[in-house]
C-alpha positions, 0 to 999 in steps of 0.5 A: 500500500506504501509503494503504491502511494509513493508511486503516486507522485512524480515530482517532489511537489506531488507528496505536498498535494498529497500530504495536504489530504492525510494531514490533519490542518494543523499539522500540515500547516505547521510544516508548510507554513512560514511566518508573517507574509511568507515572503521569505517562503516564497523567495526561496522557490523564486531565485531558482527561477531566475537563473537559466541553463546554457546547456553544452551539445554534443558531449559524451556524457555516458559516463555521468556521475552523481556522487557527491564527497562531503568531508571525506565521505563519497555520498550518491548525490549531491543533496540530503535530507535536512533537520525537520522537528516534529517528524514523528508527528506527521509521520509514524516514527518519522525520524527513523524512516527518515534515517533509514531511507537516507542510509538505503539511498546513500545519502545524509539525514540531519536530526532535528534537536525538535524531535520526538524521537531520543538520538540513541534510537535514530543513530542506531537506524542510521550510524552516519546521521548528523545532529542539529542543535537548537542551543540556548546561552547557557555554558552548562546546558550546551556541554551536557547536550553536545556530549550526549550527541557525542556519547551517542555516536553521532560525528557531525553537528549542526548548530543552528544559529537564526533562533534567537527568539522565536517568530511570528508563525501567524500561521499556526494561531489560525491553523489550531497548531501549538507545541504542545499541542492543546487539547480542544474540540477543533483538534479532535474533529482533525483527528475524526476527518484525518482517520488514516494519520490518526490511527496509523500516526498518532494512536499507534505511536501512543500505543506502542511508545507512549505520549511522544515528548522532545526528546533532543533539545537538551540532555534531559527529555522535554515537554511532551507533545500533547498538554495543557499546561506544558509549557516547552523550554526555550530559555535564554537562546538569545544569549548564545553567542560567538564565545558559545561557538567557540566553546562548543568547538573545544569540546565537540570531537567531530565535525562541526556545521553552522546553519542559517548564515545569510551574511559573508561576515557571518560565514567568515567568523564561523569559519575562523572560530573552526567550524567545518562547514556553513549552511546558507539558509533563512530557515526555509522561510520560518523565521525573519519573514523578509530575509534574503533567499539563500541562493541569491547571496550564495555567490558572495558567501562562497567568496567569503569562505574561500574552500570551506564546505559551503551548503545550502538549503530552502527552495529546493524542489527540481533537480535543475535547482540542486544543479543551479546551487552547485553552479554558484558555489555549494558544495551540497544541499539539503531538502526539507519539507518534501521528504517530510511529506514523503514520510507522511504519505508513505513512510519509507517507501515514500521517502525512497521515492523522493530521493530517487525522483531527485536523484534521477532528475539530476541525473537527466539535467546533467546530460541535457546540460552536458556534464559527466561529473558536477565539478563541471558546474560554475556560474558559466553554465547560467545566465540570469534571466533579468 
């Protein structure tokens, strides 16, 4: 039933459209939606287009490769899955399907600190997963979760820094959607007309783990998902600063990412403080409505950063898209939102199906743009179109 689902789709906007139907509104609101106007949302999709391919003809191209190597890893495409909370809510055990079907396809998956399911269980899935931090200010309760990560197995982390406060989702006031969420008649129609995610979701993750908490974001367990009273703890993460990163890079073993940089000073200090790589993102739209699309200051970071591991994320949904990132100066990318709804549709077999689909458009775009291998990419493969 799963693969037939999957099969269903297409493209990777064809798990949208079907995920917008299991979803309950709230839950597909609080993964689709951005903040404020959403214009950052939209920018994100809107930079893509607008830059045009200059294919090559006539090249042998039969040799063509996909693999991609990261930190010295060879991985079989030049894109992974990026950190998503709240996985497991909208699909069943959804941070482990998520690891498991990176690892099948040879690909990356990054954890989210907002996940609903312990680093231990995740890593044992998939042993090369990376972990991403949400971290507040606070010297002690950085140690205890960086160790943690490190004790469980995990080599690379993520340290997501566009946090400070948290933004102004309108989106999820006028969808019903709250962490946790908030007992209430609306929610409970939800879960009557959205039969399939609830039994298939939510009841049998009760069921068979109990009340689902967030189980990451520090080195003891969170808030539950489901309460009235609860409130989640995100205390002091306007505090974190330069001198955090910095501690962080003494006491973290392995490798070590920053993600959500838009500004090349940014980058520059981040690299200087010993980080390994940096994720161009403006955390797919979700936090200061109106920031820059990662891809449109793409180039001027890679100049910034000189050969550091340059990364992006936001907007990506084609294969022609991945190949454009790479032309202006990504080392690799990372999908978020449709592989979360991949899971949702079809666990699985539903996130197999996307990455294959993106692999494979890859695949194609390369030999219609006439490259064998994606170290040809550079800006002289495009042109803006205005």
């Amino acid at each position: 039933m799963s693969a037939r689902r999957a099969a269903a789709a297409l493209c990777l906007d064809d798990f949208e459209a079907l995920a917008r139907r299991h979803l309950p509104r709230p839950v597909f609101g609080y993964v689709a939606g951005a903040t404020e106007r959403n214009e950052s949302l939209a920018d994100n999709a809107a930079a893509f287009a607008e830059w045009a391919f200059l294919p090559r003809v006539l090249r042998d191209v039969s040799r063509r490769r996909t693999v991609r190597v990261l930190f010295g890893r060879e991985w079989a495409a030049p894109f992974g899955i990026a950190p998503m909370g709240l996985a497991a809510l909208a699909a069943y055990r959804g941070d482990i399907v998520l690891a498991r079907a990176a690892a099948q396809a040879g690909v990356p998956m990054i954890l989210s600190g907002s996940s609903l399911i312990r680093m231990e269980e995740v890593i044992a899935a998939n042993p090369e997963a990376w972990f991403q931090a949400y971290l507040p200010g606070d010297a002690r309760r950085i140690e205890a979760l960086i160790d943690r990560a490190a004790a469980a197995g995990f080599r690379t982390l993520i340290l997501t820094v566009d946090v400070a406060v948290l933004p102004n989702r309108e989106n999820n006031v006028r969808n019903g959607f709250s962490t946790p969420l908030r007992p209430s008649l609306r929610l409970l129609w939800q879960g009557l007309t959205h039969p399939r995610w609830s039994v298939g979701t939510f009841l049998r993750t009760w069921l068979r783990h109990g009340m689902p908490h967030f189980e990451n974001s520090f080195a003891e367990r969170g808030a539950p998902i489901l309460s009235r009273h609860v409130e989640r703890d995100f205390t002091a993460r306007d505090h974190l600063n330069w001198e955090h990163l910095a501690l962080i890079r003494r006491r973290w073993p392995g490798i070590l990412i920053v993600k959500g940089v838009l500004h090349p000073e940014d980058a520059r200090r981040a690299a200087g403080e010993g980080a390994e790589g940096v994720i161009v993102s403006n955390h797919g739209g979700r936090q200061l409505d109106g920031a820059v699309a990662a891809l449109r200051v793409l180039p001027a970071l890679r100049q910034a950063v000189g050969g550091i591991t340059l990364m992006l994320d936001g907007g990506i949904r084609r294969g022609t898209d991945v190949l454009k990132a790479l032309a202006l100066g990504a080392d690799f990318v990372f999908v978020g939102r449709p592989m979360l709804y991949a899971a949702a549709v079809a666990g699985e077999a539903g996130v197999a199906r996307a990455i294959a689909l993106l692999k494979g458009e890859i695949d194609r775009n390369m030999a219609l743009l006439g490259i064998e291998r994606l170290e040809e990419l550079s800006p002289e493969c495009l042109i803006r179109r205005r």
